[in-house]
C-alpha positions in Angstrom: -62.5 -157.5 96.6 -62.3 -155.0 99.6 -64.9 -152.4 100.8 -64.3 -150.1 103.7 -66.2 -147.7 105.5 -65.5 -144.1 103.7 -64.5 -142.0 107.1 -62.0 -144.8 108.2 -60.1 -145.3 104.8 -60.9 -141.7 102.9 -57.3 -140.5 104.1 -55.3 -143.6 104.7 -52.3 -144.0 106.9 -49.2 -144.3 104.3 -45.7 -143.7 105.1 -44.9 -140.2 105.1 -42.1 -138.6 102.9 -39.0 -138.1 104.8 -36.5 -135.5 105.2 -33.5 -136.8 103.8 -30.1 -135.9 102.2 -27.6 -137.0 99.1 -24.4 -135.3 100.4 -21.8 -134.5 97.8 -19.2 -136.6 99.1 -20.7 -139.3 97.5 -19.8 -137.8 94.2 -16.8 -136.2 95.0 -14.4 -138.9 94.9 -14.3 -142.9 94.1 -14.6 -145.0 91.0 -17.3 -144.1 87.8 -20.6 -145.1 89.0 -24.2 -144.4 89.9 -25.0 -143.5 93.2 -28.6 -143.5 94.0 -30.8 -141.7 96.1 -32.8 -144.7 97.1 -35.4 -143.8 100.5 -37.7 -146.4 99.1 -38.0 -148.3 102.3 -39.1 -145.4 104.3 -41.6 -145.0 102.3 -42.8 -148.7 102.2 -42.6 -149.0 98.6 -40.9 -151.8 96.6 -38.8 -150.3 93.8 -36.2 -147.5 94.2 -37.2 -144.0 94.0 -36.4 -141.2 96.1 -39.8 -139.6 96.1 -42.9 -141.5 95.1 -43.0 -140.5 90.7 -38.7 -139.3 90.9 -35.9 -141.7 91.3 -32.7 -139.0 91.8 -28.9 -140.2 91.8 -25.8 -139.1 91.6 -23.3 -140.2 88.3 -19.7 -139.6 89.0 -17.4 -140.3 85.7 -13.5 -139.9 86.2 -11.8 -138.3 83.3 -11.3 -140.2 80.4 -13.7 -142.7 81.8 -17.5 -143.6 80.6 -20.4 -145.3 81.7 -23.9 -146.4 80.6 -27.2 -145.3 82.2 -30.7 -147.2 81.6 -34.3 -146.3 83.0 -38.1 -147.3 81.6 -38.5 -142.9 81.7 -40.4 -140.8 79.7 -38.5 -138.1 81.0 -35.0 -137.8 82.1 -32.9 -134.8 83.2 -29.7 -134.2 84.2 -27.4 -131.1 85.8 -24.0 -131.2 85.4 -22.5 -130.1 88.8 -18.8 -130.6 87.6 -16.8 -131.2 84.6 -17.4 -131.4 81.3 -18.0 -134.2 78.6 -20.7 -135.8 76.5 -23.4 -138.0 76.7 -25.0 -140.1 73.2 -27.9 -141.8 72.8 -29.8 -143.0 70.0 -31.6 -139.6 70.1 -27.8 -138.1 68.7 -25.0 -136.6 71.2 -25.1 -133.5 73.9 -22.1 -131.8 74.7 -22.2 -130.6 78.2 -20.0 -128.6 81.2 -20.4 -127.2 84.5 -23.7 -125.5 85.0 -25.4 -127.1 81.8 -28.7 -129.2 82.2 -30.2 -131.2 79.5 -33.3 -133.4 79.2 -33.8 -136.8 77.0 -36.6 -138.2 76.1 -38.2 -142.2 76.5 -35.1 -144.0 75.4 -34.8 -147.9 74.3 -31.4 -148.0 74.8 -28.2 -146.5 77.2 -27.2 -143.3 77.4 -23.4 -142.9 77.5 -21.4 -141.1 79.4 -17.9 -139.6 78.7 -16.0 -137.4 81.2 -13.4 -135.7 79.2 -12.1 -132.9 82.3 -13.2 -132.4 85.6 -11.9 -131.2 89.3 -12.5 -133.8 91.8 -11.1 -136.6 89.4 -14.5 -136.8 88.1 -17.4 -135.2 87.0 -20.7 -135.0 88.5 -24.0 -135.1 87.2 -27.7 -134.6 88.8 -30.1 -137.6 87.4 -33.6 -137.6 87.7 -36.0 -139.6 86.0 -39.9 -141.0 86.5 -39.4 -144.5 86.3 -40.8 -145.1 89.7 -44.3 -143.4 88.1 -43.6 -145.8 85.3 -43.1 -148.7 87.7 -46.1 -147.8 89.8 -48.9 -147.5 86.5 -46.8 -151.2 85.1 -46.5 -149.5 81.9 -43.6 -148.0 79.7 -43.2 -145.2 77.4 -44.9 -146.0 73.7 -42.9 -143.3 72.2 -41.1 -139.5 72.7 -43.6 -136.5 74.2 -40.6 -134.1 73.3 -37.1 -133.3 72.0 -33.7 -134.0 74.2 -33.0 -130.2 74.6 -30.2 -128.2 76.6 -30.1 -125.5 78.5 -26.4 -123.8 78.9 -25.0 -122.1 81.9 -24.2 -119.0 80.3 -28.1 -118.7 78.9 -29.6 -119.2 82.2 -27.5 -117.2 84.0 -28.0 -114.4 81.3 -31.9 -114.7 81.6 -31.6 -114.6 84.9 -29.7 -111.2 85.0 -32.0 -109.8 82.5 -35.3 -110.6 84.9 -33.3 -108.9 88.1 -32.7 -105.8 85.7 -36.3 -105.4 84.6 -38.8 -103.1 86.1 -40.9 -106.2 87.2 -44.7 -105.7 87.8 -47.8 -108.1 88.1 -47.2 -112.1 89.0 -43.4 -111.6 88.1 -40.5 -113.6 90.0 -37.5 -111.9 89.6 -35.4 -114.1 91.4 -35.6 -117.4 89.5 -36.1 -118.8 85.8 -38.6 -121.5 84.9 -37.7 -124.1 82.8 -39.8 -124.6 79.8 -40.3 -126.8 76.8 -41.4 -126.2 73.7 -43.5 -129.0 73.6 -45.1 -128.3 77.0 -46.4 -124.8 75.7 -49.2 -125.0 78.2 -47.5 -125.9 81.8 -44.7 -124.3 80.8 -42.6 -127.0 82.5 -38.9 -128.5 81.8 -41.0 -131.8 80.6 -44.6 -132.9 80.3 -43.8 -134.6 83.8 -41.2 -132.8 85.3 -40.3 -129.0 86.4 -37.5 -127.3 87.2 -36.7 -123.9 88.8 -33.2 -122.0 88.5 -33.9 -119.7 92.0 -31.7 -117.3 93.0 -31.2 -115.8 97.2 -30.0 -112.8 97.5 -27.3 -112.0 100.8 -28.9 -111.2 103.8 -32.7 -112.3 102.7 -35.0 -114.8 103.1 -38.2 -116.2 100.6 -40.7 -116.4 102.9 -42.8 -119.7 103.3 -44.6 -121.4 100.2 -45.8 -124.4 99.5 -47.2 -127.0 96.6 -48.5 -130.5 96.9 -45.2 -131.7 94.4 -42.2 -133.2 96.2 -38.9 -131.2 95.7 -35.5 -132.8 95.1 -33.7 -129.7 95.5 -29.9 -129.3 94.5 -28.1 -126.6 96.2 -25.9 -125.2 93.4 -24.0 -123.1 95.1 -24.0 -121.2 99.1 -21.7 -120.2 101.6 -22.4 -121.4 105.4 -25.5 -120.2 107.0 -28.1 -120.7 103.9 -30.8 -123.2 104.8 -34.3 -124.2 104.4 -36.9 -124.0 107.0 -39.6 -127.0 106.5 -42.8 -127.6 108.5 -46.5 -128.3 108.3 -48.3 -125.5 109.7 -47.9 -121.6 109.8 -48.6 -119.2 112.7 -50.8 -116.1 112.1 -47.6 -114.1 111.1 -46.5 -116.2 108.7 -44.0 -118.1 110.1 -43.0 -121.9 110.0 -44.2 -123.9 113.4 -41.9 -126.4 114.9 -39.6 -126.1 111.4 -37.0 -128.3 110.6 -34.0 -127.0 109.4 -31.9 -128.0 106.4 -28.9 -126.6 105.8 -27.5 -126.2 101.7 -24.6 -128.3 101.0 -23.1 -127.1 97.6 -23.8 -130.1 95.3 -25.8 -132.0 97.9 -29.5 -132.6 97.4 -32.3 -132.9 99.9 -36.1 -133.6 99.8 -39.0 -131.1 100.3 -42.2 -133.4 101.3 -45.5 -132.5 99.9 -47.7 -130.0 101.5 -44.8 -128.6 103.7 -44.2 -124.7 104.0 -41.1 -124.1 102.9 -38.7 -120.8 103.2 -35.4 -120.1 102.0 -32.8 -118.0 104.1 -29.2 -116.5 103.1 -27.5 -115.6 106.4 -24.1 -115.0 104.2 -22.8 -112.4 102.3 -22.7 -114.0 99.1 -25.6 -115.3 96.6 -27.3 -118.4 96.5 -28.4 -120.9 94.1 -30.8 -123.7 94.1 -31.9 -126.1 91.8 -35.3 -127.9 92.5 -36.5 -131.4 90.6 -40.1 -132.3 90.4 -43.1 -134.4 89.6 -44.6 -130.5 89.1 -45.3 -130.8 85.3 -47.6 -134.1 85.9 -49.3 -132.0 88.8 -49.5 -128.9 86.7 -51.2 -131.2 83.4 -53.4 -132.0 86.3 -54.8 -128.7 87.8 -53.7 -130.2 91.3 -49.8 -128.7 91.9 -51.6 -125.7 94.1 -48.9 -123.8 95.1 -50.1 -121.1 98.0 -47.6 -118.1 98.9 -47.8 -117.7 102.9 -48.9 -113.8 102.7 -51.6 -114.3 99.7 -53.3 -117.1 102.4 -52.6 -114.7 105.2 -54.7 -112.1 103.3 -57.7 -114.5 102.7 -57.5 -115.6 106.6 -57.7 -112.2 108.0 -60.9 -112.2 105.5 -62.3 -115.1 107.3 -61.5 -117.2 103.9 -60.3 -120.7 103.5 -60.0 -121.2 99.7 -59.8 -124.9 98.1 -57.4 -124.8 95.2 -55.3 -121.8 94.2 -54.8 -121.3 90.2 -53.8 -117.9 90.6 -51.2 -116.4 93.1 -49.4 -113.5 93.3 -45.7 -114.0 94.1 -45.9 -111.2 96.2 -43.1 -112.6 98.1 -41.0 -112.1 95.4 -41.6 -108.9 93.8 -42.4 -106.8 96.9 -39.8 -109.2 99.2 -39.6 -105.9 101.5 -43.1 -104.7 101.5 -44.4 -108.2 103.0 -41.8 -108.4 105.4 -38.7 -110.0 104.3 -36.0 -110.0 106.2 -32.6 -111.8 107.7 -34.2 -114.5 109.3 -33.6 -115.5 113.5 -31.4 -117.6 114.4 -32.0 -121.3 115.5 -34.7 -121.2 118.6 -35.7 -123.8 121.0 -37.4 -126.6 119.7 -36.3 -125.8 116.1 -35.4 -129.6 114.5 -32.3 -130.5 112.4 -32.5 -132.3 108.9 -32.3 -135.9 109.3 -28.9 -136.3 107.4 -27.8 -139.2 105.1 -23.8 -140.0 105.7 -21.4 -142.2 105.0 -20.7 -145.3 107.3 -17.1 -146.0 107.3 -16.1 -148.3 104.3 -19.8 -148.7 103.2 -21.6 -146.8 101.4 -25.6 -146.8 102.9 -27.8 -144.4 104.2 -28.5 -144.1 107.9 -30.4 -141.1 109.7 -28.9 -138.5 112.1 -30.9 -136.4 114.0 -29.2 -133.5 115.8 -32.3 -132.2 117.6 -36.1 -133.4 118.4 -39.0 -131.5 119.3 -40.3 -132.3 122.8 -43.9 -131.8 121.9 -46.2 -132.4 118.8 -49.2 -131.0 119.7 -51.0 -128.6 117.4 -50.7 -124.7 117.8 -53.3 -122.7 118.5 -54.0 -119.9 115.1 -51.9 -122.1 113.2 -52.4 -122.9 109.4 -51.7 -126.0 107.8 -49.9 -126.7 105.0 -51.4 -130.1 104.3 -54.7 -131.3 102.9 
């Protein structure tokens, strides 16, 4: 038995979440194979994940090739960056292709892959699954909590076009689709434990800062040069990121979002972009505690001399009155501003090492500033 004194141990020192990224040359070219997003060890914890609940990886299959993929889940998705194919299971068989993303179930068995085309040699898919949340509670699934289900390309993107064509009013984002399940009628999530977002940014806009105490493993689908993510604890009075490290999207590269962080996402290019977040959202949403905070709904409150606890109700302002609050082509990089830490590829091995382009000179707090953390 150990007892500690409350103000000492209430908010204990643990490893912090890094900044990391799976770049797509990983999956690009090579043999059929699972290539894993594994940052357990900055996180001091002693099974592979890449965020605390979410283990992410990459599966490459060439064409005409197959391979097997096992995790104690109760919840497994995948998006299929490139190619087309099948996967089977004892739950039946899912025909997929480019732009498809499906979800299975707790499964006893493998799931098989089969690449039957693909550009690149090989297809690609996007795997993420809560065994480390499994491995963490030393438990595994007793039985199914939904049905594998599919989501097609052309259906998403068709929903998509319908929401950008409405009149759209109220709590609204017009930009992005949620996810749903039928058997998560209440969070409205891709799963009972995770969520998923299909979001959309427009040329020459930005969404300004949000944040929500869920990581995000986010997949950039698809940008041209010059659309990133600004990251960082703490907002100034107007709403902007302090000190914010910038990540730039990789099409079919993934990077993490730590908890708390304000986030904002900028298209400096001409063309659209899409991103594809994964997270633990649907156990934080079953849970009351995902409280995601829009940067101009806490502005609002802190020109009111309010500080509110947990937010159940926002109102996306940022994204249905993106010019009213101040949306705009974001500046360009400014002193101090930090790069990602980047994962590459040593020559001949395949590991993770970090690469960090610029530092911050200082890490004191800013005066006015809001933080994004509890």
């Amino acid at each position: 038995a150990q007892i500690f004194e409350y103000g000492s141990a209430a908010n204990p020192v643990m490893a912090p979440i890094p900044v990391l990224v799976h770049p797509p040359e990983m999956h690009e070219e090579g043999p059929t194979r699972v290539i894993p997003f594994d940052i357990d060890d900055f996180m001091d914890i002693d099974k592979q994940c890449t965020s605390p609940n979410l283990m992410a990886s990459f599966v490459r299959v060439c064409e005409g090739d197959s391979i097997d993929t096992t995790a104690n889940a109760t919840s497994q998705a995948f998006y299929v960056i490139r190619g087309t194919g099948q996967t089977s299971s004892e739950h039946g068989t899912v025909s997929w292709s480019t732009g498809d993303l499906f979800v299975v179930p707790a499964t006893r068995g493998a799931l098989s892959h089969l690449c039957a085309s693909a550009t690149k040699g090989g297809a690609a898919l996007y795997w993420v699954h809560d065994e480390p949340l499994m491995d963490y509670l030393g438990v595994v699934p007793s039985g199914t909590k939904f049905e594998p289900t599919l989501f097609k390309r052309e259906r998403m993107l068709a929903e998509v076009q319908e929401i950008a064509h409405q009149n759209t009013k109220g709590d609204r984002n017009r930009l992005g689709i949620l996810l749903g399940n039928k058997a998560c009628e209440q969070t409205k999530t891709l799963t009972h434990v995770l969520w998923s977002l299909l979001n959309s940014i427009p040329a020459q806009s930005v969404q300004r800062p949000h944040r929500h105490n869920s990581v995000a493993l986010d997949l950039a689908v698809s940008a041209s040069p010059n659309v990133y993510t600004l990251m960082g604890k703490e907002i100034d009075w107007q709403g902007n990121i302090i000190d914010p490290i910038r990540c730039d999207w990789v099409p079919g590269g993934v990077f993490v979002t730590p908890p708390g962080w304000w986030h904002s996402h900028h298209n400096e290019s001409d063309e659209l972009a899409w991103v594809l977040p994964m997270q633990d959202a649907g156990l934080y949403t079953h849970q009351r505690t995902l409280d995601i905070r829009f940067v101009d709904d806490e502005l609002e409150l802190y020109k009111e001399g309010k500080i509110r606890g947990s937010s159940f109700a926002v109102t996306n302002r940022q994204y249905t009155e993106m010019v009213e609050v101040g949306a705009q082509v974001p500046h360009g990089k400014m002193a101090g501003m930090k790069r990602v830490l980047k994962a590459e590829l040593d020559e001949g091995i395949q590991c993770m090492k970090r690469v960090e382009s610029y530092q911050i000179k200082k890490n004191s707090r800013h005066p006015g500033s809001i933080s994004g953390l509890h």
